[in-house]
C-alpha positions in Angstrom: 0.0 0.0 0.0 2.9 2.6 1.0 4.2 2.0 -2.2 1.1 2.6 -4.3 0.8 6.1 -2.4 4.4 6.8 -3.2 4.0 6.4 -6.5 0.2 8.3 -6.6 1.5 11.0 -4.7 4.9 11.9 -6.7 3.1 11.6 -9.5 0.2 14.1 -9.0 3.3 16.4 -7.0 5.2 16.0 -10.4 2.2 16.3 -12.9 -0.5 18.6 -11.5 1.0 22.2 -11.8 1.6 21.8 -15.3 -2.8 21.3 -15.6 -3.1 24.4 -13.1 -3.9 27.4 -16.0 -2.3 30.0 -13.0 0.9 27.7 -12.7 0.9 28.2 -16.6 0.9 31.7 -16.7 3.8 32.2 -14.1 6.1 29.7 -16.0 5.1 29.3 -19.3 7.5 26.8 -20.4 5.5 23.8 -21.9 9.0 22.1 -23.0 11.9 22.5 -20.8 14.8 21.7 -23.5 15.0 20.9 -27.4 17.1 18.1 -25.9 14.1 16.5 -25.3 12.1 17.3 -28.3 13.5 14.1 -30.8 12.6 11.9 -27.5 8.9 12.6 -28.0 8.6 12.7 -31.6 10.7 8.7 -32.0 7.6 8.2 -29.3 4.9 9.1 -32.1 7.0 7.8 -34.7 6.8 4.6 -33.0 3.6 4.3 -32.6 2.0 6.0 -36.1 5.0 5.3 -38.7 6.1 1.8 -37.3 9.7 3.5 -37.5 12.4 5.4 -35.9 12.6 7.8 -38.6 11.2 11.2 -38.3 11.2 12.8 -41.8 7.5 13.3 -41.0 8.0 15.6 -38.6 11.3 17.3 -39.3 9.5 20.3 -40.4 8.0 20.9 -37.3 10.6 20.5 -34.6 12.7 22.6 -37.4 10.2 25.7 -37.7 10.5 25.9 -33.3 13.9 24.5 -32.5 15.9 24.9 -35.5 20.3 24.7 -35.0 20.6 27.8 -32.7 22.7 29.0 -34.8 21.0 29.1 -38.3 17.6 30.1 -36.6 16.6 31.6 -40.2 17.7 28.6 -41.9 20.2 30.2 -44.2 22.5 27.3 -43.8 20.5 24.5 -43.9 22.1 22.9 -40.9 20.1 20.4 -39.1 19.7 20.9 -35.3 21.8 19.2 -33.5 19.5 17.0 -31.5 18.9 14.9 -35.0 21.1 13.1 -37.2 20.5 12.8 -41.1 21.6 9.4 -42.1 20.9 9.6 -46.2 17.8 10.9 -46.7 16.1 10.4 -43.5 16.0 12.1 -39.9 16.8 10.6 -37.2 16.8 11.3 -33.1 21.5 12.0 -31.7 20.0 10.8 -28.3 19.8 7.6 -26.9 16.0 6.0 -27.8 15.0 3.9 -24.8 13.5 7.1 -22.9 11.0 6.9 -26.4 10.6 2.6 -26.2 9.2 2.8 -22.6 6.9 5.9 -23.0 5.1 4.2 -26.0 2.3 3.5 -23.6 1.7 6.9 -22.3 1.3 8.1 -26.4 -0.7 4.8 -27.7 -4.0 5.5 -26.5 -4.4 9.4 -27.6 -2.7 8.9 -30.7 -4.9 5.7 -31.6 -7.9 8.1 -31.2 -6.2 10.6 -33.5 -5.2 13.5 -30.8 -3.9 16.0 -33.1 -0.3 16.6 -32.8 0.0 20.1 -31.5 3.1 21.0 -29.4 0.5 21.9 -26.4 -0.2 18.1 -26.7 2.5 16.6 -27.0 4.0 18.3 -24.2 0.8 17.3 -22.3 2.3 13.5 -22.7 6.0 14.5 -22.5 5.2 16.3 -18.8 3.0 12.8 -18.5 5.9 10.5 -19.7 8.4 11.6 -17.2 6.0 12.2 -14.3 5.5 8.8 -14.8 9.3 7.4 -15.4 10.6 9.1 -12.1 7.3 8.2 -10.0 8.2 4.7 -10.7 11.9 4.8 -9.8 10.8 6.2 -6.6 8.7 3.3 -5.8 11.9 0.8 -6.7 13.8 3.2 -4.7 11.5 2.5 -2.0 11.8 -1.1 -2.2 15.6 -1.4 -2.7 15.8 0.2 0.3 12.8 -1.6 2.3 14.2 -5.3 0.8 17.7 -4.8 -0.1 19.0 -2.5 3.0 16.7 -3.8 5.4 15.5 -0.1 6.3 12.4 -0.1 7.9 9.4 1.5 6.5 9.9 5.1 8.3 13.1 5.4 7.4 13.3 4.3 3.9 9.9 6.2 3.3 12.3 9.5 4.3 15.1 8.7 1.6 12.6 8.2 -1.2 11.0 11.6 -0.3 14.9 12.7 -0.7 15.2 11.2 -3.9 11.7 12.2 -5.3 11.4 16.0 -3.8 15.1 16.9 -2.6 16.6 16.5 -5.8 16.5 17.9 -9.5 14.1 14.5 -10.2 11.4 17.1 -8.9 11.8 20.5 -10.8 13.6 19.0 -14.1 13.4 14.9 -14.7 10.1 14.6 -14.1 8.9 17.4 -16.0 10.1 16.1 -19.6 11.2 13.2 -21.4 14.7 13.1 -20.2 17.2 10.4 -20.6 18.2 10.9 -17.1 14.9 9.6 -15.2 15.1 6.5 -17.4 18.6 5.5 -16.4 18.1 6.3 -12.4 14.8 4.0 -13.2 16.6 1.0 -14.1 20.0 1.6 -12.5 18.0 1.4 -9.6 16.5 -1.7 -10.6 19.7 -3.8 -11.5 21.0 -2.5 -7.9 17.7 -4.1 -6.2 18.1 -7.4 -8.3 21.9 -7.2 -7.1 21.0 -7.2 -3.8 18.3 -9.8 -4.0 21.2 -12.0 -5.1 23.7 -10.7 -2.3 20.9 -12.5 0.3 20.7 -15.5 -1.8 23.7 -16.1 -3.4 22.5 -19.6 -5.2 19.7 -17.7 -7.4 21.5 -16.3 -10.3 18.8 -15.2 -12.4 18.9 -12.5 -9.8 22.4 -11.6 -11.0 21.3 -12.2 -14.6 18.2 -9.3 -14.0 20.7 -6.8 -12.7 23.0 -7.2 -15.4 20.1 -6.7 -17.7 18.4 -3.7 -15.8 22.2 -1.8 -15.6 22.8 -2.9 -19.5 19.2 -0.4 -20.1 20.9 2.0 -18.2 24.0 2.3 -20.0 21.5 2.5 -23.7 19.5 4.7 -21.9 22.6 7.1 -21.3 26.4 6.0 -21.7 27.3 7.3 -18.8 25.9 4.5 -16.5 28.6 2.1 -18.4 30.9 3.6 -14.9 28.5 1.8 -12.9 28.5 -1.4 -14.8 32.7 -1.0 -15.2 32.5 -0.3 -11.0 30.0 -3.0 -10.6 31.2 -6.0 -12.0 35.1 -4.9 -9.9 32.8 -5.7 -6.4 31.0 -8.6 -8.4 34.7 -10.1 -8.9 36.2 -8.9 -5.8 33.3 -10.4 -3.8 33.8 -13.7 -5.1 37.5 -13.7 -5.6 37.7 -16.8 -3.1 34.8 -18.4 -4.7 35.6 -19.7 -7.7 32.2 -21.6 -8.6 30.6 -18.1 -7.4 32.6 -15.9 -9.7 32.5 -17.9 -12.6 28.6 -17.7 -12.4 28.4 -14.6 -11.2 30.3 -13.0 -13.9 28.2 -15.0 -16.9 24.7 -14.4 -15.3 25.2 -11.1 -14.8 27.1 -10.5 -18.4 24.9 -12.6 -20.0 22.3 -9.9 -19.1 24.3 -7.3 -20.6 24.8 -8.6 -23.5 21.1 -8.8 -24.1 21.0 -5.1 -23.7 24.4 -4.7 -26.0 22.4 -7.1 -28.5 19.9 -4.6 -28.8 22.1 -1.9 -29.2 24.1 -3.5 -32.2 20.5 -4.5 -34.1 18.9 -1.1 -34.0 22.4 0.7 -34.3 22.9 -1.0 -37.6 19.6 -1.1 -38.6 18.7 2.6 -38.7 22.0 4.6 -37.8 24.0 2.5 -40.0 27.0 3.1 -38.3 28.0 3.9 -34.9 29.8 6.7 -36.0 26.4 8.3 -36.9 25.1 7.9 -32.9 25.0 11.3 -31.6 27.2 11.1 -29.4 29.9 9.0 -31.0 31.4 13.0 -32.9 31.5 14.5 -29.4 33.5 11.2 -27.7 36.9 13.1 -29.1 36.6 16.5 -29.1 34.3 17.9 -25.5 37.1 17.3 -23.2 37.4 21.2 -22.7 36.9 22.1 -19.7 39.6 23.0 -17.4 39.3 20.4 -14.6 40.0 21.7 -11.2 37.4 24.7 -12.2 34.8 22.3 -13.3 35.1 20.1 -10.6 34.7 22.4 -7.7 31.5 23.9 -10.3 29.5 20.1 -10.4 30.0 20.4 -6.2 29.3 24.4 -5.6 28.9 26.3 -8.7 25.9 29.5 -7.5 24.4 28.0 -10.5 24.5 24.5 -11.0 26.3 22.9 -8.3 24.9 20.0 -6.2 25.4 21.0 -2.9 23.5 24.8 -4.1 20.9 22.7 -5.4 20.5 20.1 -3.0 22.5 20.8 0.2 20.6 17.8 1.7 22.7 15.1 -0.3 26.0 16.3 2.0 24.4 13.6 3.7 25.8 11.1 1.7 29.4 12.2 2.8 28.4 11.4 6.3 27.3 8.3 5.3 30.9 7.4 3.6 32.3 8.8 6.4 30.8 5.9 8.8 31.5 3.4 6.4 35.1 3.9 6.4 35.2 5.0 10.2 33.3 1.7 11.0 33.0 -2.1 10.1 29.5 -2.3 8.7 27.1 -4.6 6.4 27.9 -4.4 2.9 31.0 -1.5 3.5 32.6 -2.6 0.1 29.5 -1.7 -1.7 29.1 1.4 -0.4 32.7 2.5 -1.3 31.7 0.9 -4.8 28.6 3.6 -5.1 31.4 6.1 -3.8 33.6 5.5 -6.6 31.0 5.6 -9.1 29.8 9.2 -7.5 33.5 10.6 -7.2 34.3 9.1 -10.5 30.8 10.1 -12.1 32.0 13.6 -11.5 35.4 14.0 -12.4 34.7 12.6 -16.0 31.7 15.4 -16.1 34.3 18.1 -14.9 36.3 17.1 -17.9 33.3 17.9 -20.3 32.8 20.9 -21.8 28.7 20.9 -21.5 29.3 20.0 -17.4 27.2 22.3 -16.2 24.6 20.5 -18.5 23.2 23.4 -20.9 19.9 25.2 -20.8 18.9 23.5 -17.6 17.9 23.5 -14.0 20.2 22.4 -11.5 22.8 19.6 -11.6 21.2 17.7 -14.5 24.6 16.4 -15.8 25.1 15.0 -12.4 21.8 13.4 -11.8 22.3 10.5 -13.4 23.7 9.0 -9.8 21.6 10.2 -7.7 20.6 6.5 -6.5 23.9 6.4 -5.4 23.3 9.5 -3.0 20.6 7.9 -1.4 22.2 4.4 -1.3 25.3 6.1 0.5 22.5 7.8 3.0 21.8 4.2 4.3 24.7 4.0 6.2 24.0 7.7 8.3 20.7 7.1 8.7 20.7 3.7 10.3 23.2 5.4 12.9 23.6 7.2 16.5 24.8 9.9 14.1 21.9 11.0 12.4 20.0 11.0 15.6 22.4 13.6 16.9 21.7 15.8 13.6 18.2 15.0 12.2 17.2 18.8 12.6 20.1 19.8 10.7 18.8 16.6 8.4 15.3 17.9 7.8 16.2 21.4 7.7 18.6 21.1 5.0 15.9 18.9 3.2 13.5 21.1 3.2 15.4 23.5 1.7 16.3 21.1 -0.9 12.5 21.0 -1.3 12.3 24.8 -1.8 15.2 24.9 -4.1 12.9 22.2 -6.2 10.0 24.5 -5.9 11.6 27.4 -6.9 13.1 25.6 -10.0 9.3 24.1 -10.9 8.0 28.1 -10.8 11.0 29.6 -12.0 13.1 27.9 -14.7 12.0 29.1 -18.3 15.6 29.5 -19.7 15.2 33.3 -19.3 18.4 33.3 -17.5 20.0 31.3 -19.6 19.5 33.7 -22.6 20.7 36.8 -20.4 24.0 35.4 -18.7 24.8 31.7 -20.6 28.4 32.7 -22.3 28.9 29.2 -23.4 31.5 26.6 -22.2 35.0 28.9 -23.2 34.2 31.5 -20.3 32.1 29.8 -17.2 32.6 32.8 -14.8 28.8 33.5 -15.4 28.7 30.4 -13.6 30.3 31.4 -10.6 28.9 35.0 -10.2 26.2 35.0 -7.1 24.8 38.5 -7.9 24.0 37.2 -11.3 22.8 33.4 -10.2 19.6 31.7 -11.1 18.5 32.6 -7.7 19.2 36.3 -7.3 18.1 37.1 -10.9 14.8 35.7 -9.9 14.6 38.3 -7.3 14.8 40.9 -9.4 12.3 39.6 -11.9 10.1 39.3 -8.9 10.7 43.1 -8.4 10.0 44.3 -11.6 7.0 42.6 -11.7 5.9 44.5 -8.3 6.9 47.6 -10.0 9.8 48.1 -7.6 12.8 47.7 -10.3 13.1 48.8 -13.5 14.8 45.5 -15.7 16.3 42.5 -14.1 19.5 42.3 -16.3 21.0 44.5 -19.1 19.3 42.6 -21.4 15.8 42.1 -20.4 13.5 44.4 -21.7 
């Protein structure tokens, strides 16, 4: 029952402002990023063209997103978010995200809803409502069945998870690749743990290779948790030979169901993999300066984690106890530290870190499970009884943070401040932040300032 009211209650949280007409006229933005815009139309093509191609509708996702920088089509560039692959169109991004939302489109586009942006971001904001509602009711039961938290407890890192994070304000609100890969990251960690408590049931092991292998098509950048992974899968069982001979096929024979997949549709409608969309940018986006980025994913006034979500600091505390103390399952915590620490430095490398036109730490939501896995160890202890104010308080300002993002973000900042990836300082300015630029847009509404940046009218 606690997990059907999870899911109910994120999912009305997640969904409902965007069907409240005065929520509609304060932030106005039906789509949150063109990224997302080839997700839902591989979605219709799916279901009315039996196809991944989307010549049918290149016209119009060119006439409102077109290449930002042939916006009157002088060049005849095509946007970045498709590829052409001969003659036809074709989604850069990753098309699971599209597979799994099928049944959110069927039914409306069966009866012939017309396809109006309006509508289709209707079932994008209903897609990804949907997506992250359901990862928090597996993160609810990995944590109930796989930690052994009890109800309370693990009912207070799903609200975490769900409301303290950028799943509230940004992967639930749009067909993001991100929701999808904490969705079944999350669920090849519960099937790893199922096997962890009954070591002699390897379709277990087979499930979580398969779940984490959907995660990595879903977005690359979960292949750090499969690499990190399968390390504690052979360490584990390094004295077990029968065990890491099994362990090791199961769990790779899963994967390779997912790489299967990957290797039919990549040849079967990209061609080539150097066609995938992100296969050009594998060589040539390692520009950002490192030390700079890196202390930007952690505290950047604009983007950082810790600005954004001050409650996952908790997760530190957590690592803290696991190396101070001998605990249950200490070597997979400091696995779901690597892939954090690790998760990050690659990012910082990036020249896109910061993620683009976005809210928040998107780039660096794709471990968020990992947070709340490495919460288990503070919460179960002496230690978080001794700071559960401090707890609560910095989660409900993680909560705010989310709320202020679900009002707020439009990409109006964006436009005024966003220099691009060759000069971040706009990045690091506080009078110039998300936050305090929303203030003064606030003001001028109230009649109190006169323009909330040079270049807003």
């Amino acid at each position: 029952m606690i997990k059907l009211k999870i899911f109910l209650i994120s999912f009305l949280v997640y969904f409902i402002p965007f069907l409240i007409p005065g929520f509609r006229s304060v932030n106005s933005l039906s789509i949150q990023s063109e990224d997302t815009v080839p997700t839902i139309f591989t979605t219709v093509a799916i279901i009315k063209d039996k196809t991944l191609y989307l010549d049918n509708y290149y016209n119009m996702m060119l006439e409102k997103y077109p290449q930002p920088d042939d916006k009157d089509y002088a060049k005849g560039l095509t946007p970045f978010y498709l590829k052409k692959i001969e003659n036809h169109y074709i989604t850069a991004f990753p098309i699971i995200t599209s597979i799994i939302s099928v049944p959110v489109f069927a039914v409306p586009l069966w009866f012939n809803m017309p396809l109006t942006w309006e509508n289709l971001a209707l079932l994008g904001h209903l897609a990804g409502a949907l997506i992250v509602s359901l990862a928090g009711v597996f993160m609810f039961k990995t944590l109930r069945e796989g930690f052994d938290l009890d109800e309370k407890k693990s009912a207070i890192l799903t609200s975490v998870f769900l409301f303290g994070t950028v799943n509230f304000a940004m992967l639930s609100q749009a067909m993001w690749q991100h929701g999808t890969l904490q969705l079944f990251t999350i669920l090849g960690i519960y099937f790893l743990l199922k096997h962890l408590k009954n070591e002699q049931v390897y379709t277990n092991m087979l499930f979580s290779g398969l779940f984490l292998g959907i995660a990595f098509l879903s977005r690359p950048t979960a292949g750090l948790s499969i690499f990190f992974i399968e390390l504690y899968i052979v360490l584990a069982n390094r004295k077990k030979l029968t065990g890491l001979i099994n362990s090791v096929l199961t769990f790779g024979s899963g994967l390779i169901v997912a790489v299967s997949f990957f290797l039919w549709y990549n040849s079967v409608w990209f061609y080539d993999i150097k066609n995938q969309g992100y296969s050009e940018q594998l060589f040539n986006s390692w520009l950002s300066p490192f030390f700079k980025s890196f202390a930007g994913v952690w505290l950047s006034p604009a983007k950082g984690i810790l600005v954004f979500s001050p409650v996952l600091i908790f997760s530190f505390f957590g690592l803290y106890r696991v190396i101070k103390n001998k605990i249950d399952k200490a070597g997979l915590y400091l696995i779901f530290a690597a892939i954090i620490i690790l998760h990050t430095v690659v990012i910082s490398f990036w020249k896109h870190w910061y993620g683009g036109w976005s809210f928040g730490y998107r780039m660096s939501s794709d471990v968020l499970p990992y947070f709340i896995f490495l919460m288990v160890p503070y919460i179960t202890s002496d230690l978080f009884t001794r700071t559960k104010k401090i707890f609560f308080i910095l989660f409900g300002l993680s909560v705010l943070v989310e709320i202020y993002g679900m009002i707020f973000f439009d990409g109006i900042w964006h436009a005024a401040y966003d220099l691009g990836y060759d000069n971040t300082s706009w990045l690091w300015s506080f009078k110039d932040s998300p936050f305090i630029f929303d203030v003064r847009r606030v003001l001028v509404k109230l009649g109190m300032l006169e323009t909330a940046c040079p270049k807003c009218l």
